[in-house]
N, C-alpha and C positions, 0 to 999 in steps of 0.2 A: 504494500500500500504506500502509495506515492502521499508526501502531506506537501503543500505550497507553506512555505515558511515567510514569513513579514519579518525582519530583521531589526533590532535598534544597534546591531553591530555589526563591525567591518567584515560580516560572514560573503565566504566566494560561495559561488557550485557547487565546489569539491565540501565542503566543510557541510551545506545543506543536504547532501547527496547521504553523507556518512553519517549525519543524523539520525536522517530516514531509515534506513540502515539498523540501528543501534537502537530506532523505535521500535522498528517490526519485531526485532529481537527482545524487547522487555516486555513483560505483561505486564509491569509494575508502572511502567510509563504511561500505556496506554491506558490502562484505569486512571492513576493519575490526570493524565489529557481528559480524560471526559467529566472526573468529580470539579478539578480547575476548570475547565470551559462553561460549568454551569454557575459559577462564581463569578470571574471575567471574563469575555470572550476572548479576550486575546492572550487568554493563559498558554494556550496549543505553544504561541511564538511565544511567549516566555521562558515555556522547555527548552525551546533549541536554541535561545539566548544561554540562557545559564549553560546548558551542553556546550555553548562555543567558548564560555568566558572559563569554562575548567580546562577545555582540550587545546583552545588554539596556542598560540606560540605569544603572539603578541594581542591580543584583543582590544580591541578599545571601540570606546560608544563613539556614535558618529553626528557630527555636530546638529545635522538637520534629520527630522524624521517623521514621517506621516504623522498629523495629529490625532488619531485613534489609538497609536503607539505609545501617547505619552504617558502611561502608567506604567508601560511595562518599562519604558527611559528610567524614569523614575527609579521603581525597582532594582533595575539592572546597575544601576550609578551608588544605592546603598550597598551593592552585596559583592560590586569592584572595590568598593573604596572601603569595606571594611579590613581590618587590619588582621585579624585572625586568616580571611581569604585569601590575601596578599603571599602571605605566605605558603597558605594550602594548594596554592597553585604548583609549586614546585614538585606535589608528591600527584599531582593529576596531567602536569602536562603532557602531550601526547600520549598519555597513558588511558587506549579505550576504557577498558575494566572499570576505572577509578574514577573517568569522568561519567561512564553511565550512572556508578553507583551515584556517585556523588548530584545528579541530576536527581535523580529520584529524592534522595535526602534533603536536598534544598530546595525544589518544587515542593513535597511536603511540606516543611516547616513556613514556606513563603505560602502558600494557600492555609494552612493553621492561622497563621499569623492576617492573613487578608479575615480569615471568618473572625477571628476576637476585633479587626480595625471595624469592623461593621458591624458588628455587636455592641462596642462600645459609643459609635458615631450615628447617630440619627442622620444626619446628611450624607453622609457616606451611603448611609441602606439604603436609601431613598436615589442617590443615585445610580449606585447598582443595579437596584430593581427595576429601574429606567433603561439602564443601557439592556439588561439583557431582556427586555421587551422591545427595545428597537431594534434589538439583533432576530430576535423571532421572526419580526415585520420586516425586515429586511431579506429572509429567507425564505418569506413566503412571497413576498414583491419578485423577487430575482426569478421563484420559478413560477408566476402569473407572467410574467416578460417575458421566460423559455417561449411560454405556451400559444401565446396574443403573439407574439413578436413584433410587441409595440415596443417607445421608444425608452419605457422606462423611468419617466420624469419622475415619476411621485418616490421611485425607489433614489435618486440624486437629491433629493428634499429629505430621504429619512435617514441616508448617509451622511450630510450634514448636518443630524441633530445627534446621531451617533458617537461623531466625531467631537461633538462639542460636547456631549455628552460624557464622553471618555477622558476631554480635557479638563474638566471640575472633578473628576475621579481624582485624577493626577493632583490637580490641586490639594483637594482634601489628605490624600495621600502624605502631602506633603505638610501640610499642618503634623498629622500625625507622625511623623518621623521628625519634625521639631519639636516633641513635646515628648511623652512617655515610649511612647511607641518605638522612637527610635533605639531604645536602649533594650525592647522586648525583642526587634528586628536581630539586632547584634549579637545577642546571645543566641538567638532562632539559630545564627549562620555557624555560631561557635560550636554548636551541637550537630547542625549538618556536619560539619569539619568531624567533630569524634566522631560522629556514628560511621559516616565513612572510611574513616583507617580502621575502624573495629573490626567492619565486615571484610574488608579488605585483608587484613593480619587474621581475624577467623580463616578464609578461605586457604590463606598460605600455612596456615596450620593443619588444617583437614589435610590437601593434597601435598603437603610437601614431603621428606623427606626424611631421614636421619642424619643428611649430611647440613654441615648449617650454612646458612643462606640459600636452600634449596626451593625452598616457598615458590619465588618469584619464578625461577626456572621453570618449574612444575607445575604450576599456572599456565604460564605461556604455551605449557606445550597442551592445553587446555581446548578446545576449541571454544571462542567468545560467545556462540549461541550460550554453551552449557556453563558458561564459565560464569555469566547474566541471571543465566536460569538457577546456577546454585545458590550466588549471591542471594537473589529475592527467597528463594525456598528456606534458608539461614532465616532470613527478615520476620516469615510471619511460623518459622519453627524455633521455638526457642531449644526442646532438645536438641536438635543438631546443631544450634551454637555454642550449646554447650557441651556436646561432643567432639568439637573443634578446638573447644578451650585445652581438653581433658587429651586431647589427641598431641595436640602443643605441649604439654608437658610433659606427655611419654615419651615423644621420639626426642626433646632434648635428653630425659633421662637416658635413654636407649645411649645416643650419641655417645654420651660419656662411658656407659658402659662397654660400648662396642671397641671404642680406643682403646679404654683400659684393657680391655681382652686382646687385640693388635698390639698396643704397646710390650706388654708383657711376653708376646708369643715370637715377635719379631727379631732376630740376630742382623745385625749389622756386618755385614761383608763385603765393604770396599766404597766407594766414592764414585758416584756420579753425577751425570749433570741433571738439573731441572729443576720445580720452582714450586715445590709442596714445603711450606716456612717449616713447618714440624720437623724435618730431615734437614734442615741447612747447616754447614759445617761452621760451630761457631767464628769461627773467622768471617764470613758471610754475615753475618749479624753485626761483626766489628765492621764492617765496610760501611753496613748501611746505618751505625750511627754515627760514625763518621762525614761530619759536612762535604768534606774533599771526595770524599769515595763514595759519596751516597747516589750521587749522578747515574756513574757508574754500573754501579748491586741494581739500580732499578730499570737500567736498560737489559741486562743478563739475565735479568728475573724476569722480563717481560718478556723477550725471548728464550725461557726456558733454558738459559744457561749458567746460572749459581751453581756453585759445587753443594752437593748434598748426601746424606749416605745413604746408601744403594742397602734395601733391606730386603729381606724373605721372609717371608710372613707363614701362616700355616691356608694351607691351597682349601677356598672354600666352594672353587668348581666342581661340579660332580658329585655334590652334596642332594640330599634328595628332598621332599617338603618339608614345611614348616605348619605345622596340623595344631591349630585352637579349637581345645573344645572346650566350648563356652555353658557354662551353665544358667538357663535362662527360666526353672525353675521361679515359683510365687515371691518366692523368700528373697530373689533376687532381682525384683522390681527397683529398690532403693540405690542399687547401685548398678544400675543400667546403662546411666551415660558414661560413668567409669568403666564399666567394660568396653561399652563402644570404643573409646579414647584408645585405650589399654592394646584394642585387637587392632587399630588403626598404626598404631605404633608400632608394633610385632610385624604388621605387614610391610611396615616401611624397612624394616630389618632384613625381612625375606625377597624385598624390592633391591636393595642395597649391594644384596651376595647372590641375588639373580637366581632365586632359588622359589617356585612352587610355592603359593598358599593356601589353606584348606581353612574354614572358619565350619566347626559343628558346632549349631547353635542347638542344645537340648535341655528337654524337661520328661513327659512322658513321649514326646514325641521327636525328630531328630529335623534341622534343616542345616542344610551341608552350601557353601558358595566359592567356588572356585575362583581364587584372582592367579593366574601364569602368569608369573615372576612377579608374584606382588602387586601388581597395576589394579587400580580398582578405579572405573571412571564414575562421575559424578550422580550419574541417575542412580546407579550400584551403592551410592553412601548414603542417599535418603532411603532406598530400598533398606538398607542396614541400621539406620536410624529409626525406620517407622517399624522394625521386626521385633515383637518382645511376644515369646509361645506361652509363657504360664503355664501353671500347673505343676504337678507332682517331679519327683526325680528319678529316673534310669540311668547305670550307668552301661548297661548291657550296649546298649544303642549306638550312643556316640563311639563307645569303643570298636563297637562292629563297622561304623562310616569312616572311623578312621585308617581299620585294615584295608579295606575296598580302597581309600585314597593312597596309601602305600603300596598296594600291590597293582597300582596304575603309573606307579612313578619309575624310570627304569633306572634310576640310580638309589644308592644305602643314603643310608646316615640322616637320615631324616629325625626332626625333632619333635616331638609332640610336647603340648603343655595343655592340661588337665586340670581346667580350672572348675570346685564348688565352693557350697557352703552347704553340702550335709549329707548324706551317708547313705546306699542304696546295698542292697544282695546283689552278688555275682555267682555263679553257678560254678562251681568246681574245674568242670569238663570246659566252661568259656572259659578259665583263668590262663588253663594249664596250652589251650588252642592260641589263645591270643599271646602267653612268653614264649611261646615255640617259634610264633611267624614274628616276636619282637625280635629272638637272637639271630633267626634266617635271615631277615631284612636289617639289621645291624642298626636298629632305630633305639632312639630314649626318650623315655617320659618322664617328663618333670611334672609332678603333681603340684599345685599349690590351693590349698587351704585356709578359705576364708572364713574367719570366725568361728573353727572349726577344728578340735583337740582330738579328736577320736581318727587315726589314721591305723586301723583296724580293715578297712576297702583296698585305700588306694594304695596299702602297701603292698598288697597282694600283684599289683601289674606296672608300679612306679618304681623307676631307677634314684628318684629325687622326689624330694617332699617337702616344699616350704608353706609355713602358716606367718597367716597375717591377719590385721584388720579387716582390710580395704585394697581394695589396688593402688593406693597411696600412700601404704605401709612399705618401708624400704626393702622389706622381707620378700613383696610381690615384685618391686624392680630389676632382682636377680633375674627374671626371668627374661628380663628385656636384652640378657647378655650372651643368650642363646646362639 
């Protein structure tokens, strides 16, 4: 859907094109566009003002502008020249993502804020109510002119009371932004601004990594339809921003664990070139805090040639899945989103070392989700966030989806983690079938135990057995070092 955009800014083709664009792709906009158009009419072009004043490079208002446009002048010249924006600009420029989100956030609070100016202002309402009844009549004159294919006049008589109509808006407007208003305006855009990097830093927590600064990367390799789509679906879900949060601080914890596991396993044998700071030979270090030699380190660095030491690691190719089974029993309602976080981060680990993911989600009954090599795309993480089974606990089940996942993988060494919080019967003849096909397929289960002293079950088919709180007890982070 093609929209014609009315400008109060230096917007080209290209800038109205990509708009449109970025319109079709939000649902959030386009709702937005219809609750704003029945407030102002000219809220539509308001959108794609503020879209131009987050994205463009240099934006600025433009001296002369249709007099039906002068509200939205108005508008556009407090929410440039606020001082919180001035700056917010730096983390949206050219950055699609950041300026759709941020469209959305600041068309919101700028239409909140229009409905409290006319709620408090009797003139204001009054001419609102006016305009958008001469915008009716102007819609209905335009298509009585399709139909007649007469010349129109009476519709040229009601676009000039429109227009004047719009320019007493702007006035009042303006009253208002010299008086209380402007300082409810200010704080409106200050909160556009947080809510914006919120969702923004959410989304590079969900999809990033366990390497750090991966976020951004991992996004981009996102496609913008979904990458729009997930942002709004975060917006009116508040678990899955809170699964984002809880995700954010696994895969840091993970990080550090995973180092520590590399750091410790790795032998140093000999000196090479390249530009991972962690292995640089301290002499490299002296260069670059050296004034005279820092020129230097940071051209050799940038071309991947500082001396660094050359290390061997332990080989994690060839390794076979990374199998959560999650326990999603009654009992484990409360801590739901912590799981979610928990299994996001474990994925990132299994994303990391290029290795097979398996997530069994059980209680009396079993749901098994396949992510190859840990990738899990976006429609996949609210599928994962809206899945909660309830009810009783099995553990017959999840153990049997996790052989089936095993003996589809054509490499060993796969990990399992066997996560509850409470105690089910296993059958003698499954115990002894399921350690048989663990020692053949050369796999280990790490049980951990929440809330939960009685390890009388999972000792019977776990190689490892940690108890904890919560999945925020530092007992359950061991497990992120898999």
């Amino acid at each position: 859907m093609y929209r014609k955009i009315n400008s109060v800014l230096n917007t080209d083709a290209f800038d109205k094109r990509r708009f449109n664009e970025i319109f079709n792709m939000s649902k959030q906009l386009q709702k937005l566009n219809e609750t704003g158009e029945q407030r102002l009419p000219t809220f539509p072009d308001l959108l794609g003002d503020i879209w131009a004043s987050l994205y463009k490079m240099r934006p600025e208002i433009k001296e002369e502008v249709d007099t039906d446009l002068s509200a939205n002048k108005q508008l556009m010249e407090t929410i440039m020249n606020d001082d919180s924006f001035q700056n917010f600009r730096e983390f949206t420029c050219l950055d699609d993502l950041s300026s759709a989100i941020g469209t959305v956030k600041f068309g919101e609070k700028t239409n909140d804020w229009l409905a409290e100016q006319e709620r408090r202002n009797e003139e204001l309402r009054k001419r609102m109510e006016e305009v958008r009844k001469l915008q009716q009549q102007l819609q209905q004159q335009k298509e009585k002119a399709s139909e007649n294919g007469d010349d129109g006049a009476g519709e040229q008589d009601t676009r000039q009371r429109f227009q004047q109509a719009m320019e007493r808006i702007a006035q009042e407007l303006q009253q208002s932004l010299d008086q209380k208003g402007k300082s409810d305006f200010s704080q409106a855009v200050a909160e556009a601004v947080k809510e914006t990097k919120q969702t923004k830093n959410d989304l590079k927590s969900l999809v990033g990594g366990i390497t750090a600064g991966s976020g951004e990367a991992e996004l981009r390799k996102v496609p913008l339809r979904d990458q729009i789509a997930l942002a709004e679906k975060m917006a009116s879900n508040r678990k899955l921003k809170e699964i984002a949060e809880w995700a954010g601080r696994f895969k840091r914890i993970a990080r550090k664990k995973q180092r520590s596991k590399y750091e410790e396993s790795v032998d140093r044998s000999g000196v090479t070139l390249g530009n991972q700071v962690e292995r640089l030979l301290p002499i490299e270090m002296g260069m670059y805090s050296h004034p005279a030699t820092r020129t230097d380190f940071l051209r050799r660095f940038a071309e991947g040639r500082t001396m660094q030491y050359e290390q061997k690691g332990k080989e994690t190719l060839g390794k076979g899945p990374i199998v959560l089974c999650l326990d999603q029993s009654g009992s484990m309602s409360g801590l739901d989103t912590q799981a979610k976080g928990f299994a996001l981060a474990l994925m990132s680990v299994a994303r990391k070392q290029r290795r097979d993911f398996a997530l069994i989600l059980f209680s009396r009954s079993t749901r098994t989700f396949r992510y190859p090599k840990g990738k899990i795309v976006p429609k996949d993480m609210v599928t994962l966030a809206e899945t909660f089974l309830g009810g009783g606990t099995h553990f017959d089940r999840p153990l049997e989806e996790t052989l089936k996942v095993i003996e589809e993988s054509r490499f060993r060494q796969a990990d399992v983690v066997f996560v509850t919080d409470g105690m089910a019967y296993l059958k003698e003849d499954f115990i002894e079938r399921f350690n048989a096909k663990k020692q053949e397929k050369g796999f280990h289960v790490l049980s951990l135990l929440l809330g939960v002293e009685n390890t009388e079950t999972v000792k019977l088919f776990s190689d490892e057995i940690l108890k904890a709180r919560d999945f925020d007890d530092e007992s359950s982070h061991t497990a992120l070092g898999i």
